[in-house]
C-alpha positions in Angstrom: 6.6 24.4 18.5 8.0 20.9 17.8 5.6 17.9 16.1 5.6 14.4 15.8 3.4 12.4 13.5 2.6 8.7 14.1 1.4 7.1 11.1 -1.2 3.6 11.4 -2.6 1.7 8.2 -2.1 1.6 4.4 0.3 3.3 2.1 -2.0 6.4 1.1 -1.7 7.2 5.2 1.8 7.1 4.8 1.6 9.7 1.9 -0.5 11.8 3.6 1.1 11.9 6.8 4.8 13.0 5.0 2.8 15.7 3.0 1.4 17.0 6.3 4.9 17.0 7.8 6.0 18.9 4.7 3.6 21.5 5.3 4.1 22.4 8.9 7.8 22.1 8.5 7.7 25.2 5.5 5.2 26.7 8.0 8.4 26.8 10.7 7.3 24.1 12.9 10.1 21.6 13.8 9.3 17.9 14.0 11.0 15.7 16.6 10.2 12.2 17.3 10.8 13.1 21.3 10.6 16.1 22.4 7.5 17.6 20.5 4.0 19.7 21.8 1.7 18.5 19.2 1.5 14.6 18.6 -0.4 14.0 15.3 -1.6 10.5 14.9 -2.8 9.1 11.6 -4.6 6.2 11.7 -6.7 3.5 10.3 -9.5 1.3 11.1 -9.2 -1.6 8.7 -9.1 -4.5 11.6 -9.9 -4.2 15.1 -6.3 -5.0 16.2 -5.0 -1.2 14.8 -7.9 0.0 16.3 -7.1 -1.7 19.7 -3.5 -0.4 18.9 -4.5 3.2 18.1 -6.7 3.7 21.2 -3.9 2.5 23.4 -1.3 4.4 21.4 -3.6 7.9 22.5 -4.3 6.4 26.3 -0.3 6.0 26.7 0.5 9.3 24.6 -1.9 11.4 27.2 0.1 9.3 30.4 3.3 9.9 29.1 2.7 13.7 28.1 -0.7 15.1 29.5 -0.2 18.5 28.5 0.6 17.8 24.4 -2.2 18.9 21.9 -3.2 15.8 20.6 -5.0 15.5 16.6 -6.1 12.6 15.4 -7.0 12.3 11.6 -7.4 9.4 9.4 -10.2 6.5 8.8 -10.5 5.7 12.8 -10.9 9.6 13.6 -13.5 9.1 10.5 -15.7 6.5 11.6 -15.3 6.1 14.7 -15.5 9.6 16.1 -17.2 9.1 19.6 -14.5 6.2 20.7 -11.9 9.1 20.5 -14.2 11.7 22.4 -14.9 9.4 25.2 -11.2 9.3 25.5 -10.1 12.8 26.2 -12.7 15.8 25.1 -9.5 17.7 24.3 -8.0 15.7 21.4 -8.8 17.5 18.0 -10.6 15.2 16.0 -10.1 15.7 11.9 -12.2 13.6 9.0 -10.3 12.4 6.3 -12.3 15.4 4.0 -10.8 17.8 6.7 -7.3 16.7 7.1 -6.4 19.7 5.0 -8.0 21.9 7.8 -4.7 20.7 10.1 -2.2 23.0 8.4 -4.8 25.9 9.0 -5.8 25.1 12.8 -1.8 24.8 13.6 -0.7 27.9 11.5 -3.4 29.9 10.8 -2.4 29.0 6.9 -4.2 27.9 3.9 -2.7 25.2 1.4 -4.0 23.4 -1.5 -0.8 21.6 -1.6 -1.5 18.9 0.8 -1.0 15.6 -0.5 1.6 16.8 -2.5 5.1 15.2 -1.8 8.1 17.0 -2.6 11.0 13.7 -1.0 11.1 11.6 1.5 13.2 11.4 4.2 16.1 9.0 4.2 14.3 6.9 1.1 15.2 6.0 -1.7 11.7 5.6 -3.0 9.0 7.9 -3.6 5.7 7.6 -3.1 2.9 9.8 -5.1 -0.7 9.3 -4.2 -3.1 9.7 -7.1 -6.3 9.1 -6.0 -8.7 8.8 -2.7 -12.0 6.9 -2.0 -13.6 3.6 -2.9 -16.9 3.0 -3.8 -16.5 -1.2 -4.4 -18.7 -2.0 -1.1 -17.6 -5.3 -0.7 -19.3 -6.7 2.4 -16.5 -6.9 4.8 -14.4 -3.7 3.9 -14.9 -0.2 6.2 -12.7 2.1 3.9 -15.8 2.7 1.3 -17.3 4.5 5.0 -14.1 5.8 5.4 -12.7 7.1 2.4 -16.3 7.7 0.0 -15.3 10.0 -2.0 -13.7 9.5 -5.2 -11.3 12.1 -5.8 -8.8 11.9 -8.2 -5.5 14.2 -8.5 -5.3 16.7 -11.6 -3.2 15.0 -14.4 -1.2 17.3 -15.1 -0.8 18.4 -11.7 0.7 14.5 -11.0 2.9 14.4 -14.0 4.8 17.6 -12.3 4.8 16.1 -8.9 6.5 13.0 -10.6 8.9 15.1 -12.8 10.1 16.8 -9.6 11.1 13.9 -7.6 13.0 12.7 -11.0 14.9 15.7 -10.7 15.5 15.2 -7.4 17.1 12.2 -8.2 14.6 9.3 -7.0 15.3 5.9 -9.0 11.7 4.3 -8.6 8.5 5.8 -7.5 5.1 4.5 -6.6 2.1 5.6 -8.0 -0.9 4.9 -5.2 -4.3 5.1 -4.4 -7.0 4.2 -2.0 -8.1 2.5 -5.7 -5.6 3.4 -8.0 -7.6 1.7 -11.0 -10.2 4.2 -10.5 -8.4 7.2 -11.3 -10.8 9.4 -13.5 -9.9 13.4 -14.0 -12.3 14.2 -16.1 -12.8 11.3 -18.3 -8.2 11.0 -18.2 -8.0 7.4 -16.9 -5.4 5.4 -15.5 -4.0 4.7 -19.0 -3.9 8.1 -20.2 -1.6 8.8 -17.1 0.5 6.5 -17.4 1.2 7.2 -21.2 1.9 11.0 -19.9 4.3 9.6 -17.2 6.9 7.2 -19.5 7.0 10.8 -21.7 9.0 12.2 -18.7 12.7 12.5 -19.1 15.1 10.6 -16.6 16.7 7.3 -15.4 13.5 6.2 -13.1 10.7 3.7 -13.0 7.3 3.6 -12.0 5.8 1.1 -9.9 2.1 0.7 -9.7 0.7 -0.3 -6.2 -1.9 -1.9 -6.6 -4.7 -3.0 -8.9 -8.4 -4.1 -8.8 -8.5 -7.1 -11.1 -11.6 -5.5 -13.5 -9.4 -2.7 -13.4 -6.3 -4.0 -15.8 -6.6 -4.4 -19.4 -4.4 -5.1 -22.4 -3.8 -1.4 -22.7 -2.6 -1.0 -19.5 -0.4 -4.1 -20.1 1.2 -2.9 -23.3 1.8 0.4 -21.2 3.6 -1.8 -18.3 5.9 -3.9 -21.1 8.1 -1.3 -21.2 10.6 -2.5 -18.5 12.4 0.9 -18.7 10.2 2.8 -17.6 7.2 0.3 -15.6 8.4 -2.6 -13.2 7.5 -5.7 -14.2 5.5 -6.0 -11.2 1.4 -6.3 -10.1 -0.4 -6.4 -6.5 -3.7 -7.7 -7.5 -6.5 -8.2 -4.5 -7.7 -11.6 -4.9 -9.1 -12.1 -1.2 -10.4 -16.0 -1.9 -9.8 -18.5 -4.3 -12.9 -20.0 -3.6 -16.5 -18.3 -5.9 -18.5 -18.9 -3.4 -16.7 -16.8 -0.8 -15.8 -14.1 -3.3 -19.9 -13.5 -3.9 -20.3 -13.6 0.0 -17.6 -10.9 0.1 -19.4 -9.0 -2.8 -16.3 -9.1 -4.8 -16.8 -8.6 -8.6 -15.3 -11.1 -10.2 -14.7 -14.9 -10.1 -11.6 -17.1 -9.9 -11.9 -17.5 -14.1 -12.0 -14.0 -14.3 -8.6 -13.5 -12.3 -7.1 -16.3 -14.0 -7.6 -14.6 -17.4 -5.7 -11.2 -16.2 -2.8 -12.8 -14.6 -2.1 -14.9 -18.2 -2.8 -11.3 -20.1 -0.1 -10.1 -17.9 2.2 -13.0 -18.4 2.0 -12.6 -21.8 2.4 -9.1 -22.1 5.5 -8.6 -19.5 8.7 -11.0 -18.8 9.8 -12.1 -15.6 6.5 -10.5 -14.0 6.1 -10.9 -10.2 2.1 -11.2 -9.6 1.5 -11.0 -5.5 -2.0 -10.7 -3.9 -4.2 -10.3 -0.8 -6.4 -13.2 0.4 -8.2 -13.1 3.4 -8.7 -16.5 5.3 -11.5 -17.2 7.8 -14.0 -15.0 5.8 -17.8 -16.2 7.5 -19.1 -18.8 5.9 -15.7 -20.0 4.2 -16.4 -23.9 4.7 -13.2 -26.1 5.2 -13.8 -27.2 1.1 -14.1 -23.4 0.0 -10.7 -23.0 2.1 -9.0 -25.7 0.3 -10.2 -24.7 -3.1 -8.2 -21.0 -2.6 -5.2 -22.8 -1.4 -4.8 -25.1 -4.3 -6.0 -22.5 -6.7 -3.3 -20.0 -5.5 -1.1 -23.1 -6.4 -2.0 -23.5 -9.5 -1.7 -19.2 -10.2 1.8 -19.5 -9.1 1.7 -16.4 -8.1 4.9 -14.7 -6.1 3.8 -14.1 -3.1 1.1 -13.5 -0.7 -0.1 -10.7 1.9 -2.3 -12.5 4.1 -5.4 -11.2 6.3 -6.9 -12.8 8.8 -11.0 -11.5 8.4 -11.5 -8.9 11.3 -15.2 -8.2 12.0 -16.0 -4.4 11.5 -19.0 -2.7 12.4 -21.0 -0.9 10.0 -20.0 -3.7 7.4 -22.7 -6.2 5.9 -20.5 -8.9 6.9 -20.9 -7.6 10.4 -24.2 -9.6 11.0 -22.3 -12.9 9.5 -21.5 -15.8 12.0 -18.1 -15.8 12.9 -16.0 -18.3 12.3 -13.9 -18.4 15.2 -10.5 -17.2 16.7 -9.0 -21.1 16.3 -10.1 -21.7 12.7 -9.1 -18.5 11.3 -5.6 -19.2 12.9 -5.0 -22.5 12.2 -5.7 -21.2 8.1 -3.9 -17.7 8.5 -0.9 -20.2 9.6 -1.4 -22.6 6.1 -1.4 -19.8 4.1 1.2 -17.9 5.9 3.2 -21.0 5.1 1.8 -21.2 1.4 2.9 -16.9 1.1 6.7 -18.7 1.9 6.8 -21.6 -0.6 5.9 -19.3 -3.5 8.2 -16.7 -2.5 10.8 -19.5 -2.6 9.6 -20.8 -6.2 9.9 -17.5 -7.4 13.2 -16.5 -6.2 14.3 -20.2 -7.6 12.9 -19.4 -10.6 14.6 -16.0 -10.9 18.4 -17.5 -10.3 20.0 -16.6 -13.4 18.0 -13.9 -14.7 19.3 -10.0 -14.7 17.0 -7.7 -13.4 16.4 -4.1 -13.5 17.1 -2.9 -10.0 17.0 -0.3 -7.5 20.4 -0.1 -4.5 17.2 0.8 -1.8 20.0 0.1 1.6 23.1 -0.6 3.1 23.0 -2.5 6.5 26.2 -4.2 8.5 28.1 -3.8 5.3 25.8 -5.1 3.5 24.1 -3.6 0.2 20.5 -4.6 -0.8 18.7 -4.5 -3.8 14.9 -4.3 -5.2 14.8 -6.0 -8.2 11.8 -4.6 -11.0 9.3 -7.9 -9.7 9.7 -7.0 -5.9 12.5 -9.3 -5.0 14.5 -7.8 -2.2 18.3 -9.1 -3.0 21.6 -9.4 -1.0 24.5 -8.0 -3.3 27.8 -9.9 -2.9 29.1 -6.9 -3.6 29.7 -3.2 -2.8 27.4 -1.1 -4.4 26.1 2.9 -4.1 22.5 3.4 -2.5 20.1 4.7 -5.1 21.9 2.9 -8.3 20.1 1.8 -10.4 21.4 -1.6 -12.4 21.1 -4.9 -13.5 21.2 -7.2 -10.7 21.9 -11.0 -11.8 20.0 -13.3 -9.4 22.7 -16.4 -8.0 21.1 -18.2 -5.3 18.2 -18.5 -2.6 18.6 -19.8 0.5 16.9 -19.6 4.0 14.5 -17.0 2.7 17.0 -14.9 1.2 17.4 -14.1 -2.6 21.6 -13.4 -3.5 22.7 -11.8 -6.2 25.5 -9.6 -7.7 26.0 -6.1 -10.0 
């Protein structure tokens, strides 16, 4: 038997879809991208373009190869069973709580090592998933009814995990999480981990993915100033700049609030590269309330953006919330788009000079390419060896691209 996976959605899919792979591959089940009998698909059901592109993906799959076993797992095979049954009553239909019970259906075998990553293929990265579920129920967001269960890996079982892919030789890895600042085993927070993690032995550093702003602290920030061992890096949610569309979205802070943790983290960590999610076209986000984000996002400098145009999703409060319409929301996903550009390009300016703890992550036409510790993605002028780690001095930045040299 030969299996592909196809993976749609966030980072924790990602994770989960490699361990899987890991799994039936021990289990002697070959994957192939082509020629394969079982298609696994992944997926997500955060906007309602994936979910357009995940029920097209399975229509075209069954066309192309009617007689493959199809599973779909994931948040759209969560909540959104009965759109896959109407599809094809043969495709195997797993819950996030029983994507373990894959490994079992395909092999007959039990595992209680799923969602445990041993590499990945061809990276230079690794990624380690921590912790599942949200419980936040802001009024737009499906994954609370997708992923409600707060689980959150044994300590001690993610400290070995980690100290395995040292060994193995990976340079940075990524601690993530559905909500990564709600990791709780038994009263072991996020902290507590992290203190365990920068005891391990090795030339590696951990970068954290991302970070609910009520979730960071000056603990967590002394933790992150060492730039041996943390990068010098935050993703921090924002979603608006604007109060009034932040208590419409049920999010638990105000702009004040955020403020205050991005100077704690600028005064904690040097050279820090701060990047967020904001959502434009939220319902209800008056023209002023849209201008207010913009210039306070301005005024946070921060480094960059990851910008969302609001997708209505059922079963959401913001469901029943007057839309704002396809042209507004594009005419302020392209301002912001644009805004996401300019502060990339302050903060590459602002870097030009500075050495940097980096990461060799590729080589492409000859050309070798760098993450720097605050997420900048540098062009080396010169040869280098993928999966270094050195100091990368930052020289110039031009047409979107940040150069610099060993």
């Amino acid at each position: 038997m030969k299996f592909y996976i196809k993976t749609f959605g966030c980072r924790v899919n990602q994770i989960e879809s490699e361990s899987v792979a890991e799994e039936l591959i021990k289990c002697g089940i070959y994957y192939d991208e082509k020629n394969f009998d079982i298609l696994i698909i992944n997926s997500c059901c955060v906007t309602e373009k994936t979910e357009k592109e995940i029920i097209k993906y399975i229509k075209k799959s069954l066309e192309l190869k009617p007689f493959i076993q199809i599973i779909v797992t994931g948040c759209f095979a969560t909540v959104f069973k009965e759109k896959i049954e109407e599809i094809s009553k043969n495709i195997k239909i797993f819950s996030n709580s029983n994507k373990s019970d894959i490994i079992k259906t395909l092999t007959g075998k039990e595992t209680n090592r799923l969602f445990r990553i041993e590499g990945f293929k061809s990276r230079t990265r690794a990624f380690v998933k921590v912790q599942d579920g949200c419980d936040l129920r802001c009024s737009y967001c499906i994954v609370p009814i997708a992923r409600n269960e707060m689980i959150s890996k044994p300590l001690s079982n993610a400290v070995e995990e980690i100290n395995n892919l040292v060994l193995k030789g990976y340079k940075e890895i990524v601690l993530s999480g559905t909500r990564l600042g709600a990791y709780d085993d038994e009263g072991k927070r996020l902290n507590h981990l992290l203190k365990k993690i920068a005891d391990i032995k090795g030339n590696f550093r951990i970068r954290l993915s991302s970070l609910e702003p009520m979730e960071i602290n000056e603990e967590l920030c002394e933790i992150c100033s060492d730039s041996s061992r943390f990068c010098s890096y935050f993703h921090i949610p924002l979603q608006s700049g604007s109060d009034e569309v932040l208590k419409k979205m049920r999010r638990p802070y105000n702009i004040n609030f955020f403020s205050n943790k991005l100077d704690l983290i600028r005064k904690k960590i040097k050279d820090v590269g701060i990047y967020s999610d904001v959502i434009v076209g939220f319902p209800g986000e008056s023209e002023k309330d849209f201008l207010n984000s913009v210039n306070f996002i301005k005024q946070a400098e921060l480094s960059g953006l990851h910008v969302f145009t609001y997708s209505k999703r059922p079963k959401t409060e913001s469901f029943y919330m007057e839309d704002l319409g396809y042209e507004v929301k594009k005419k302020r996903s392209q301002i912001m788009h644009d805004l996401d550009k300019e502060l990339r390009k302050n903060f590459g300016l602002k870097m030009i000079g500075k050495n940097i703890d980096s990461v060799v992550i590729r080589e492409k036409k000859g050309v070798f390419w760098a993450l720097t510790s605050n997420f900048l993605e540098v062009s080396l002028k010169n040869k280098a060896e993928v999966n270094a780690r050195a100091d990368v001095t930052i020289t110039d930045f031009k047409n979107g691209i940040v150069y610099g040299e060993l």
